[in-house]
C-alpha positions in Angstrom: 47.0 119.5 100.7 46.7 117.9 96.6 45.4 114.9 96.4 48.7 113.0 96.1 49.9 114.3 99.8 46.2 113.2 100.9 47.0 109.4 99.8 50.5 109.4 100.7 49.9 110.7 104.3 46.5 108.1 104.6 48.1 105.1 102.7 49.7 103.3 105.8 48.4 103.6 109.5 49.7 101.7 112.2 46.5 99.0 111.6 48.1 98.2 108.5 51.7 97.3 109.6 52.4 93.8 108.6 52.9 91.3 112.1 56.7 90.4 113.2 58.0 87.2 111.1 61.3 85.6 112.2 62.8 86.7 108.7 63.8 83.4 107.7 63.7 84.3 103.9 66.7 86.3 102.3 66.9 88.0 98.7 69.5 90.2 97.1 66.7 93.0 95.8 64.8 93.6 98.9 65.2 95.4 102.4 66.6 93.1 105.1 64.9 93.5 108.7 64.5 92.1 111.6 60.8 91.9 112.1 58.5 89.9 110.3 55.0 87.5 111.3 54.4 86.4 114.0 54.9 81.9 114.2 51.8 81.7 116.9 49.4 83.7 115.1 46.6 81.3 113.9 45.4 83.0 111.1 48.7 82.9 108.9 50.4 80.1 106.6 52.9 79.1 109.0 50.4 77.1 110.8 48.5 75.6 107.5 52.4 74.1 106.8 52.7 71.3 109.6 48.9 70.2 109.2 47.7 67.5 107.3 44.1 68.3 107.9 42.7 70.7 106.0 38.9 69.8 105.6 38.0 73.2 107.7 39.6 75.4 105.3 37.9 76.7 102.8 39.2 80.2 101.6 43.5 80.6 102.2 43.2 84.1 101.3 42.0 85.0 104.9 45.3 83.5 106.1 47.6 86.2 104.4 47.1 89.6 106.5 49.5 91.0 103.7 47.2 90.8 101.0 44.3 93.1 101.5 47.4 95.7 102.4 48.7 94.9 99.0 45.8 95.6 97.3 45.3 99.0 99.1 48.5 99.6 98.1 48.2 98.8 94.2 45.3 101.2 94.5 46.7 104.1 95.8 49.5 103.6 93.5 47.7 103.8 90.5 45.5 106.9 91.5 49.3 109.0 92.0 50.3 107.4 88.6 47.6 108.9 87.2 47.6 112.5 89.2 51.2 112.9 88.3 50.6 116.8 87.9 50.3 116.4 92.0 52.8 114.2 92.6 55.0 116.0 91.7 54.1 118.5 94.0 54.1 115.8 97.0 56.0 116.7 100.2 59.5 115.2 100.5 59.0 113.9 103.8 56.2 112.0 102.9 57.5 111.1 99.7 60.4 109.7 101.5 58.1 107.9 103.7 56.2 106.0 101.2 59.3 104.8 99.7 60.7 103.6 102.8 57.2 101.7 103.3 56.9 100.5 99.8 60.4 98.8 100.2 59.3 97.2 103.7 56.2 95.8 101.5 58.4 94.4 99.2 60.2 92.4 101.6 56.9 91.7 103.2 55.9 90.1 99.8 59.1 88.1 99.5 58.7 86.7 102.9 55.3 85.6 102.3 56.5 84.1 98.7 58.6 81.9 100.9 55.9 80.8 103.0 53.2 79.9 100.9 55.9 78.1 98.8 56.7 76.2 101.4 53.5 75.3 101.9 52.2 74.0 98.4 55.5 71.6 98.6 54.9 70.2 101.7 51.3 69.5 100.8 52.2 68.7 96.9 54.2 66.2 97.6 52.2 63.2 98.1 51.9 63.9 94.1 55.2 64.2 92.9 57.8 63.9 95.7 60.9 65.3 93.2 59.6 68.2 91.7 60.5 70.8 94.5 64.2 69.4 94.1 63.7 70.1 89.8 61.8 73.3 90.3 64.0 75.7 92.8 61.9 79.2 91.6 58.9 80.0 93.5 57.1 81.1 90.7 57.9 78.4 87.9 56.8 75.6 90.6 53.1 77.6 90.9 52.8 77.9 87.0 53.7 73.9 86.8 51.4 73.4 89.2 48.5 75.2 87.6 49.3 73.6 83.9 49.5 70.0 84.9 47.5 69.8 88.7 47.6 66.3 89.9 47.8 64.9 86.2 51.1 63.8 86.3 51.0 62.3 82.6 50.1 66.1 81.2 53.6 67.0 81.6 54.8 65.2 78.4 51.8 67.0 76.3 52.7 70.7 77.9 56.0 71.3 76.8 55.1 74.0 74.8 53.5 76.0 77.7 56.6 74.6 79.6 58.7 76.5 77.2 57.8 80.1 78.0 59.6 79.7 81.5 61.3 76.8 81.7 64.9 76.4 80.4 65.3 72.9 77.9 67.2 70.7 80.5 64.6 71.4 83.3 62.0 70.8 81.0 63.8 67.6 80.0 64.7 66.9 83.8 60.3 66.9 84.1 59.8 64.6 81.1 62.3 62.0 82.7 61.1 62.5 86.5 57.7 62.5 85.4 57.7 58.9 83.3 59.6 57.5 86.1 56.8 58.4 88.3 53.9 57.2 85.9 55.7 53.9 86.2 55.2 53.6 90.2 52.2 55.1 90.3 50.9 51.9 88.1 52.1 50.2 90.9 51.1 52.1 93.7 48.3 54.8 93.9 48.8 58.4 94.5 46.4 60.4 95.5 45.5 63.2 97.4 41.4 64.5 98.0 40.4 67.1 95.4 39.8 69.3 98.1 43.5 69.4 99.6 44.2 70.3 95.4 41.5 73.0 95.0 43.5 74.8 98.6 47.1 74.0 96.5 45.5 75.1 93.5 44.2 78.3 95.3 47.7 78.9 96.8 49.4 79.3 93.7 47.1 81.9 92.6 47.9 83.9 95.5 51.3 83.5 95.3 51.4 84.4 91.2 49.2 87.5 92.7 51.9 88.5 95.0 54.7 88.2 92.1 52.5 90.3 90.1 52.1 92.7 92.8 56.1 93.2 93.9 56.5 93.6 90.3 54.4 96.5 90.1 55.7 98.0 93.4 59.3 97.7 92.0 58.3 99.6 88.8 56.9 102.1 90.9 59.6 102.8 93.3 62.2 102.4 90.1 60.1 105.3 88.6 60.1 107.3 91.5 63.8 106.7 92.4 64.5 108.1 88.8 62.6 110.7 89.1 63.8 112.3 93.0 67.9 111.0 92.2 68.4 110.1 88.2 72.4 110.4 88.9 72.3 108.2 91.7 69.9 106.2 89.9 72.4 105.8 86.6 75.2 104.7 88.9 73.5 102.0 91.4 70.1 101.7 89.9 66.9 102.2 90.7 66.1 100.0 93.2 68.8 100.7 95.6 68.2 103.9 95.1 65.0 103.6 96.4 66.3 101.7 99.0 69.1 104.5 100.1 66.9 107.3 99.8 64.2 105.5 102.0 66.5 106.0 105.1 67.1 109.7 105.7 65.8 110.9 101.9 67.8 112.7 99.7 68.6 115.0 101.8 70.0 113.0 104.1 72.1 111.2 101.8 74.0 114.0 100.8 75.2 114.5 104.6 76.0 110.7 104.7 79.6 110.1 104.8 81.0 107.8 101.8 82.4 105.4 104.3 79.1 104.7 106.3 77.3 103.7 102.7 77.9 100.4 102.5 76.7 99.5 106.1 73.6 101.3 105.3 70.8 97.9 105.0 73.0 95.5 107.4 70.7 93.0 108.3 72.3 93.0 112.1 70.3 90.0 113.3 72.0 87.0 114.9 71.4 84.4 112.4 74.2 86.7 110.1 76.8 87.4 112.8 80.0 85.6 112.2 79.6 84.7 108.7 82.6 84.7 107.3 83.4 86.9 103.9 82.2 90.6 103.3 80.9 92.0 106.7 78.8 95.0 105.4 76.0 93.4 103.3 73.8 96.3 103.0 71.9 97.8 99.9 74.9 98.8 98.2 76.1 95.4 98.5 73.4 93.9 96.3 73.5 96.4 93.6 74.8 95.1 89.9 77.8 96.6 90.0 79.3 95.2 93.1 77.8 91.9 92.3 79.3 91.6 89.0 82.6 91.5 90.8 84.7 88.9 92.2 84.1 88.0 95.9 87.8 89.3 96.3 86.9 92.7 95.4 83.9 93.8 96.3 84.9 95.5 99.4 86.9 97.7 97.2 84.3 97.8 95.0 81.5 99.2 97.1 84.8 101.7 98.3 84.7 103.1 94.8 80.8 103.1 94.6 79.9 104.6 97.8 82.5 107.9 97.2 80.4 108.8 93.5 77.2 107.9 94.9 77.6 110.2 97.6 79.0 113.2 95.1 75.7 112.2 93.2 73.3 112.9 95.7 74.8 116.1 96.2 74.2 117.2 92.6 70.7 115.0 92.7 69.5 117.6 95.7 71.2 120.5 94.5 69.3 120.7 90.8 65.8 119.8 92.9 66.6 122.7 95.4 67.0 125.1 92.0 64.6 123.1 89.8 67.6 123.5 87.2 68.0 120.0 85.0 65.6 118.3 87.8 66.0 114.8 85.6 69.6 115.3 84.3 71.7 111.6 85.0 74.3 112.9 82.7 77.4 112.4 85.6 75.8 109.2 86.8 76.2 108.1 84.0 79.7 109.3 83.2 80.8 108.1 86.8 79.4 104.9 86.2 81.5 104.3 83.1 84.3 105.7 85.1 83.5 103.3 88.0 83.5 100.2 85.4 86.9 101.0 84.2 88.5 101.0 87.3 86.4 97.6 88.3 87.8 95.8 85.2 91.7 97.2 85.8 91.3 96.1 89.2 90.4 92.3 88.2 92.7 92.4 85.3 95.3 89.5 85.2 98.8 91.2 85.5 100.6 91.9 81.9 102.7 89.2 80.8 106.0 90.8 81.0 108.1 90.8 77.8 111.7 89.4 77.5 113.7 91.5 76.7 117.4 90.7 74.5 120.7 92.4 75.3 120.9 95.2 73.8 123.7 95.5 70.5 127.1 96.3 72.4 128.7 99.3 71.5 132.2 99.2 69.7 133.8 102.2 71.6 137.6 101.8 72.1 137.8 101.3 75.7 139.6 104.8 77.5 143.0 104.5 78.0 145.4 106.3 80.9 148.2 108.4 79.9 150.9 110.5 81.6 154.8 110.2 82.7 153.4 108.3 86.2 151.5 106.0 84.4 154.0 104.7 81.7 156.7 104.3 84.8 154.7 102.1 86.2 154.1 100.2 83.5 158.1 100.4 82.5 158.6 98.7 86.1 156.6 96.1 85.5 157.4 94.9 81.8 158.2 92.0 80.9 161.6 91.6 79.8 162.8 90.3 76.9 164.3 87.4 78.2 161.6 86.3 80.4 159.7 86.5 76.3 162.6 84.7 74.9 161.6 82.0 78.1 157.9 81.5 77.3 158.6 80.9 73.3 160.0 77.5 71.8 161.6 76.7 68.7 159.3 73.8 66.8 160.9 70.9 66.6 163.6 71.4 68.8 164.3 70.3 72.1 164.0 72.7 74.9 167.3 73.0 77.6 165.9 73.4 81.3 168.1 74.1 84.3 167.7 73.7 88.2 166.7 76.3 90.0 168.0 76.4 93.9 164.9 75.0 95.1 165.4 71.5 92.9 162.4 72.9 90.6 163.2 72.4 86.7 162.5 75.7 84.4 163.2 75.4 81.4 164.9 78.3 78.9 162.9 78.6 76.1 164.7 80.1 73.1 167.2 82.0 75.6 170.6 81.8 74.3 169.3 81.1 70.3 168.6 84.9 69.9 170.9 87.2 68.6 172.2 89.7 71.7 171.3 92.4 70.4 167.4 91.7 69.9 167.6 91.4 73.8 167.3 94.4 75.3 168.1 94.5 79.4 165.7 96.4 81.1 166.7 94.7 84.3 167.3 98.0 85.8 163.7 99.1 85.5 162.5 95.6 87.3 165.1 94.5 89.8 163.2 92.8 92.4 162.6 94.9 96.0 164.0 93.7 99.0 161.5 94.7 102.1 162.4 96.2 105.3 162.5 93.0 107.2 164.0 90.7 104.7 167.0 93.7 104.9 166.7 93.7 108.9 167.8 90.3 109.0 170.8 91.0 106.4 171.8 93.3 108.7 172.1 91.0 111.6 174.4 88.7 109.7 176.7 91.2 108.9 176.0 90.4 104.8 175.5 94.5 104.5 176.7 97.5 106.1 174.7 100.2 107.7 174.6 102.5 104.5 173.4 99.3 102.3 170.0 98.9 104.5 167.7 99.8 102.2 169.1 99.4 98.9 167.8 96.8 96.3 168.8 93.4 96.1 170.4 93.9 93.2 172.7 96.6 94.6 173.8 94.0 97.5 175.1 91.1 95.0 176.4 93.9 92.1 179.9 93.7 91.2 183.4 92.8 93.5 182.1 95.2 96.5 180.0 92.2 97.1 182.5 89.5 96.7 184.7 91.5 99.0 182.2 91.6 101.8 181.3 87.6 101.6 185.3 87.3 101.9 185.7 89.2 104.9 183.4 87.4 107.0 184.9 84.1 105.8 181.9 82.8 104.2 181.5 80.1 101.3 181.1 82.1 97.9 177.7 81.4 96.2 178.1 79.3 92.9 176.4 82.2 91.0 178.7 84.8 92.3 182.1 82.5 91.8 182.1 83.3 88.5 184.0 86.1 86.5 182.6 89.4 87.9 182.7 90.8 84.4 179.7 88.6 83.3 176.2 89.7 84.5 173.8 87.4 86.1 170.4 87.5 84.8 166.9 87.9 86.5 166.5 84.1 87.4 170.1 84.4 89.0 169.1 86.9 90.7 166.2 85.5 92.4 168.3 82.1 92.8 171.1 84.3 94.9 168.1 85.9 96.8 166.8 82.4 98.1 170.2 81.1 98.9 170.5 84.2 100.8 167.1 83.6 102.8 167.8 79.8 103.4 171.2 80.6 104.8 169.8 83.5 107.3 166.7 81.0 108.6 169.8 78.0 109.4 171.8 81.0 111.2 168.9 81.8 113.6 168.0 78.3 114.2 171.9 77.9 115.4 171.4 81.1 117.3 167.9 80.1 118.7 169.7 76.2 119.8 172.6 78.1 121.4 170.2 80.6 123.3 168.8 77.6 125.0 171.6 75.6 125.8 172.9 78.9 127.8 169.8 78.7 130.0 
């Protein structure tokens, strides 16, 4: 067994696995789980937080169980950084073991972060009560601490120092809070003993040596990650890569169905149940990609991710199988350009749509129908040229009306001021119908005979055959027909001797109808 395998297979023993914590602390870069330190044990921070006594401790660094495990772990780390001719050579189940235990020490780190923040504020802020609201990063509030201790007046003379962390409104948001508090403080003393400062003092230090640390860890899985899965690594970075892999390895991955990916990392304690939003918060979650996209769409997003992630695994343990382009990311990184398009289409704002104008008409001379059925009909029903002689007026002239049978006034337009022969009588192509019933009735009256039925109109009051059959049944001559049979009535005459005709058949069965009744 190299050397590499040696340290891999010796580096963690269950002596060294860190104690249960409740898991209070949360980050988007490290592995969520359900274990962490234990609150009763008396040797850890957690119990330094609620005491305001601390004359019996000397030395905090006996309080953090984590650090002489990071420290063994930095070690070993830097001997297989520099034996990389055997580490390369390192098994893949232990290789795939000491990532999945470097990622738990990074959340091991991060919880303890927490904690020993936790406890410089509590213990800090007899000092300055407002700089924990000012200062939200772990970190920055150590390195204030260290610059400026319990000299509260240093802040204005370390902006400079301030500078290379801080932001220019939170170092201005300092400068304010801290004159405000010089100004009490003249009024009321301050103070804390100088030995609850050296234990603050001596916090920070360790918790600046635990940044330092997760840093270096991170760069070291990163490395790794690259090195085992660079396609996988060029779509979702490093350190979930690091983070996938640690699960089942590479190997594993590549059996892993695309749908399952995002679940993979669900913190499945109770504090998240029934949060409301995305349900599968897992590694793939937290990656830059999915983050980078609206709250909206990151379920989609992590849709889109998991399927090329899954296709890059594939190819990741494929070339390390052959040894053929071991270090080759060039379809990560074409996927992940893919993977971008499709994220920015997807939270696109729809296209304004254009309005469009009417498009220019087209002069086509509109199709016309033709044949000898067609120009019947329309023979039928043209207008005469006395009904155009009716609807044209002479200027200046009075126009002569007449009565019609029904006491309506027409009046005549420029009939009878034409010459006759511009008139043309076409009566005979548009002589008004007379309908089945309307010649049903006739009948009954005796006005027609039975081979007259269902003749025109015109045909019943035409010429002396009709004069004749009035006579016979001893009935009063119309006006319209009284005169000489050898002048023609025209159209409106017509009609008029039609409603005469219809008035005079509705009073007969009216007399008929009053006689029918007076019989029963």
């Amino acid at each position: 067994m190299s050397l590499a395998s040696r340290l891999l297979a010796d580096g963690f023993s269950s002596e060294d696995e860190v104690d249960d914590d409740d898991g209070t602390g949360s980050g988007t870069d490290l592995v969520m789980r359900d274990d962490g330190y234990d609150d009763n044990d008396n040797s850890s921070f957690t119990t330094l937080m609620s005491s305001t006594n601390l004359n019996n401790v000397h030395d905090l660094r006996k309080y953090s169980k984590l650090l002489p495990k990071v420290e063994t772990l930095l070690n070993e780390m830097n001997q297989l950084q520099q034996s990389d001719s055997d580490l390369n050579m390192i098994d893949k189940e232990l290789e795939n073991d000491f990532l999945s235990k470097t990622n738990d020490t990074l959340d091991d780190l991060k919880q303890e972060i927490v904690t020993i923040h936790a406890f410089i504020k509590i213990h800090y802020k007899l000092i300055w009560p407002d700089l924990d609201g000012l200062i939200q990063n772990p970190v920055n509030f150590a390195k204030i601490i260290k610059i400026i201790k319990d000299k509260i007046e240093l802040v204005s003379e370390s902006n400079d120092e301030f500078s290379k962390f801080l932001k220019k409104d939170e170092i201005l948001g300092l400068t304010v809070s801290a004159s405000v508090l010089k100004q009490q403080q003249q009024q009321q003393q301050r103070k804390i003993p100088q030995h609850n400062m050296d234990l603050i003092l001596q916090a920070c230090d360790i918790l600046l040596e635990f940044e330092d640390a997760r840093q270096s860890i991170r760069s070291f899985v990163s490395n790794r990650a690259r090195s085992i899965a660079p396609n996988v690594t060029a779509i979702v970075g490093p350190h979930v890569t690091a983070q996938l892999i640690s699960i089942h390895g590479l190997e594993g991955l590549c059996k892993t169905p695309s749908c399952n990916l995002p679940s993979l990392g669900v913190n499945t304690s109770s504090s998240s149940k029934g949060l409301i939003g995305t349900r599968n918060k897992g590694y793939l979650y937290y990656s830059d990609l999915v983050q980078n996209v609206f709250e909206d769409y990151r379920v989609q997003a992590m849709r889109i991710i998991s399927g090329k992630v899954i296709l890059a695994a594939r190819i990741d343990f494929s070339n390390r199988e052959s040894n053929y382009n071991k270090y080759d990311d060039n379809n990560g990184l074409k996927w992940r350009d893919e993977i971008i398009k499709k994220l920015d289409k997807l939270q696109a704002p729809p296209e304004n749509s254009k309005i469009k104008p009417l498009p220019k008409p087209i002069d086509n001379k509109s199709k016309k129908r033709a044949g000898k059925r067609f120009r019947k009909q329309k023979e039928r029903l043209e207008m005469s040229d006395i009904a155009k002689a009716q609807n044209k007026m002479a200027f200046g002239n009075q126009e002569e009306t007449h009565m019609d049978a029904f006491g309506e006034e027409h009046g005549m337009g420029m009939i009878g001021k034409l010459s006759t022969r511009s008139l043309t009588n076409n009566e005979s192509l548009n002589k008004p119908q007379i309908g089945k019933a309307l010649a049903s009735k006739l009948k009954s009256f005796g006005v027609v005979n039975q081979q007259q039925q269902s003749s025109k109109l015109a045909n019943l009051l035409n010429g002396n055959d009709t004069l004749k059959a009035l006579e016979g049944q001893g009935q009063e001559q119309s006006p319209l027909l009284s005169s000489s049979s050898s002048k023609k009535p025209s159209s409106l005459d017509w009609l008029n001797a039609r409603a005469n005709l219809k008035r005079h058949a509705e009073s007969d069965i009216d007399k008929d109808k009053d006689s029918y009744k007076r019989l029963k």
